[in-house]
C-alpha positions as CSV (number, residue, x, y, z in Angstrom):
1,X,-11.5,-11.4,16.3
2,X,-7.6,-10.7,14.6
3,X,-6.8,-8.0,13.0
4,X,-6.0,-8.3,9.5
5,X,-2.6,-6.6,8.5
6,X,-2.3,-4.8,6.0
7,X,-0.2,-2.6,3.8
8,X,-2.8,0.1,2.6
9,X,-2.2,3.4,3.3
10,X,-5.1,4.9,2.2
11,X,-3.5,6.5,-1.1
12,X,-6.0,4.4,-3.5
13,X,-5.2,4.6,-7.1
14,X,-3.8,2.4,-9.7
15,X,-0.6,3.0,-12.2
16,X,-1.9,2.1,-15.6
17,X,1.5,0.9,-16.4
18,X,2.5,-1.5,-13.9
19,X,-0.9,-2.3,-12.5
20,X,0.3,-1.6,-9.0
21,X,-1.7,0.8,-6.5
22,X,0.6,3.8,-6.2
23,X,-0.1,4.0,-2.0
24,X,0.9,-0.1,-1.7
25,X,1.8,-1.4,-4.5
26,X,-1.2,-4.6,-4.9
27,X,-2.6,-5.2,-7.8
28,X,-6.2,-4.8,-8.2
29,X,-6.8,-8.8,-7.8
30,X,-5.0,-8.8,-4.6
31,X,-6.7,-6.0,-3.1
32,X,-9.9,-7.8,-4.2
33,X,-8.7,-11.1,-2.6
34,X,-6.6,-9.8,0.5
35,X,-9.5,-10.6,3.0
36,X,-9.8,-14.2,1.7
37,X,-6.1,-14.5,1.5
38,X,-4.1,-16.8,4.3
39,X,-2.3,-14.7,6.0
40,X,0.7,-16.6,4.6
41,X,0.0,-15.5,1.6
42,X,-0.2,-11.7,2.3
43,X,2.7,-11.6,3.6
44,X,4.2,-13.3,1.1
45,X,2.5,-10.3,-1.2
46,X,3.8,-7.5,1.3
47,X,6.8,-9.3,1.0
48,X,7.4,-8.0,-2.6
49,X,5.5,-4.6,-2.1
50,X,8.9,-2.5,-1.6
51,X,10.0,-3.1,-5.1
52,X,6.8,-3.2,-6.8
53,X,6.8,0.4,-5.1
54,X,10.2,1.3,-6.7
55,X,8.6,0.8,-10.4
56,X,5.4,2.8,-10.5
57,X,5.6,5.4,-12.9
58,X,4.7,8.6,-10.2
59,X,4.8,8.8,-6.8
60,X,1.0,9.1,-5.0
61,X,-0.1,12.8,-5.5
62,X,-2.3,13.2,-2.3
63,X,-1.0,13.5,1.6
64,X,-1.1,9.8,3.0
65,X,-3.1,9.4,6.2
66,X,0.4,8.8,7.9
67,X,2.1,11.6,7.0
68,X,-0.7,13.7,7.9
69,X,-1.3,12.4,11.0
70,X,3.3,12.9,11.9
71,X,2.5,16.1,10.4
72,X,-0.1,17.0,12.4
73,X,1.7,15.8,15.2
74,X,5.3,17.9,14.9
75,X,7.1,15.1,13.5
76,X,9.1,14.3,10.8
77,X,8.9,11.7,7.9
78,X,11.2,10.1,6.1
């Protein structure tokens, strides 16, 4: 079995204003559908995640798993 990619970072919560999830930027439909998507088409979706990202009206309040994992670890983050 493949592993599905995919862009969630666990930071699961929707901006009201844009519709975007403030941890990946997908909408609500694509989360839904991301397992029955062609992997094509996710990355055509991941594809545009960067500037969805860039128009959410806060930045993600909690620690995302990555972050607390480098953290954890001694690193840094950008």
């Amino acid at each position: 079995m493949t592993a599905i990619e995919s862009p969630c970072i666990l930071v699961c919560s929707i901006d009201m204003v844009t519709g975007y999830c403030f941890g990946c930027g997908r909408t609500r439909e694509e989360i839904g559908a991301w397992l029955a998507m062609t992997p094509e088409t996710r990355r055509a979706v991941m594809a545009e995640l960067p500037a969805r990202l860039e128009t959410v009206e806060r930045k993600p309040r909690r620690e995302t798993r990555r972050t607390r994992l480098a953290r954890e670890r001694g690193e840094t983050t950008q």
